[in-house]
C-alpha positions as CSV (number, residue, x, y, z in Angstrom):
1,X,-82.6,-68.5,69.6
2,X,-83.2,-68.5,65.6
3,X,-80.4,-70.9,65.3
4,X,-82.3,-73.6,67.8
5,X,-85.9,-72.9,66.3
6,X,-84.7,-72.9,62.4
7,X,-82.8,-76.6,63.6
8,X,-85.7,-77.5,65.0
9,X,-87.2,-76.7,62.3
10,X,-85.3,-78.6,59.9
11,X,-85.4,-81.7,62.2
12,X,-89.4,-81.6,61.6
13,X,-89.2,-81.1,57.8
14,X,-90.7,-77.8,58.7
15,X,-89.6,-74.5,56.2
16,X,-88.6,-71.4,58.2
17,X,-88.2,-68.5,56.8
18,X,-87.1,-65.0,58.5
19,X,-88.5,-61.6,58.0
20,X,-85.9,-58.3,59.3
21,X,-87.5,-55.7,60.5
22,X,-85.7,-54.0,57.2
23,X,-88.3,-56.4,55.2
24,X,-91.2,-54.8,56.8
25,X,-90.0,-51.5,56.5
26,X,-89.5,-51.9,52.5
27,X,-93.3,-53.6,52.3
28,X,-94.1,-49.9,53.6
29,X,-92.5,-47.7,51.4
30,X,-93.2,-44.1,52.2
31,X,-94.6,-44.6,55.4
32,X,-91.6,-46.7,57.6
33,X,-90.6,-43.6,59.7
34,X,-91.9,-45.2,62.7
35,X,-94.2,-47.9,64.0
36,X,-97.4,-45.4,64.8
37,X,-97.3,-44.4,60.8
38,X,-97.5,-48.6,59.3
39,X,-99.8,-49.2,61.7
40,X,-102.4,-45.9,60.2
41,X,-101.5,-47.3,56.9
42,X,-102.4,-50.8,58.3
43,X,-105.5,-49.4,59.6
44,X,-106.5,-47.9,56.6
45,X,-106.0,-51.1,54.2
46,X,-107.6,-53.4,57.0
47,X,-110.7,-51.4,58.5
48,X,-111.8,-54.1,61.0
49,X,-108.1,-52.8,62.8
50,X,-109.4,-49.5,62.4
51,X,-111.1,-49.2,66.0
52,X,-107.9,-50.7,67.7
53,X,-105.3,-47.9,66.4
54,X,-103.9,-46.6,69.6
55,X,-103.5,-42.8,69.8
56,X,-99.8,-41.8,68.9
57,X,-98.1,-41.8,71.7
58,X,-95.4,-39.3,73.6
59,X,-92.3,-39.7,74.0
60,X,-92.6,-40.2,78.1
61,X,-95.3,-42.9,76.9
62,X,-94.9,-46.1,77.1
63,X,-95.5,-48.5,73.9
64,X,-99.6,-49.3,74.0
65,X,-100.3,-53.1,73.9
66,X,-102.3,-52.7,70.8
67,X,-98.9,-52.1,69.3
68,X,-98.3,-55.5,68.9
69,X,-101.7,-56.6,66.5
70,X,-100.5,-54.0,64.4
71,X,-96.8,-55.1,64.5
72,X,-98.6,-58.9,63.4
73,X,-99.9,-57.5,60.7
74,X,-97.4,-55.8,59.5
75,X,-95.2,-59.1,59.8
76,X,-97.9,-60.9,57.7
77,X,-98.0,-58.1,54.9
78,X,-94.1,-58.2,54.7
79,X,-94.1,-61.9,54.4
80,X,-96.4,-62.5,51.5
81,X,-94.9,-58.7,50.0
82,X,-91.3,-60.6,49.7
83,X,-92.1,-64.2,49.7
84,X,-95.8,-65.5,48.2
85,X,-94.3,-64.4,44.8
86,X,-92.5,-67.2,44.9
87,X,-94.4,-69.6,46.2
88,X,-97.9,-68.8,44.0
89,X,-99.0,-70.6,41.2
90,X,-100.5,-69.0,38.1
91,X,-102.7,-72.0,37.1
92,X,-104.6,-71.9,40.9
93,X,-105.3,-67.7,40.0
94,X,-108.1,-68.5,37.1
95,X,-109.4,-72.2,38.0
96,X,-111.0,-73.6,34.6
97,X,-115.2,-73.5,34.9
């Protein structure tokens, strides 16, 4: 399926680029035990997610839907973690007055 979307893709002059769950992991350093543990530290750095932190769950549990914000964010973070280094431009951080 990433083949026919990144082909896509390149048919539309459109740049794809791929985040493993290995890449979020390392944007968490310290905290990528498990899912419930990025998503506290998630909560913590972004307070309006605060309120939609579902309770850690056991292991008969099922996976709470409100998993999945979290697991957006954390997607986001790891993207501009490993990749908006490269793309930023230092003239566009301190616009002249």
């Amino acid at each position: 399926m990433a083949d026919s979307i990144e082909k896509r893709a390149e048919n539309h002059r459109v740049p794809v680029r791929f985040v493993t769950r290995a890449m979020v992991k390392s944007a968490f350093t310290g905290h990528e035990r498990n899912k419930h543990e990025i998503a506290c530290v998630l909560a913590a750095r972004f307070p309006e997610l605060a309120s939609k932190l579902p309770p850690k769950r056991k292991c008969w549990q099922s996976e709470d839907y409100r998993m999945s914000l979290f697991e957006a964010a954390a997607l986001g973070v790891a993207y501009f973690a490993r990749f908006a280094k490269r793309t930023s431009n230092p003239s566009t951080k301190n616009p002249a007055p």
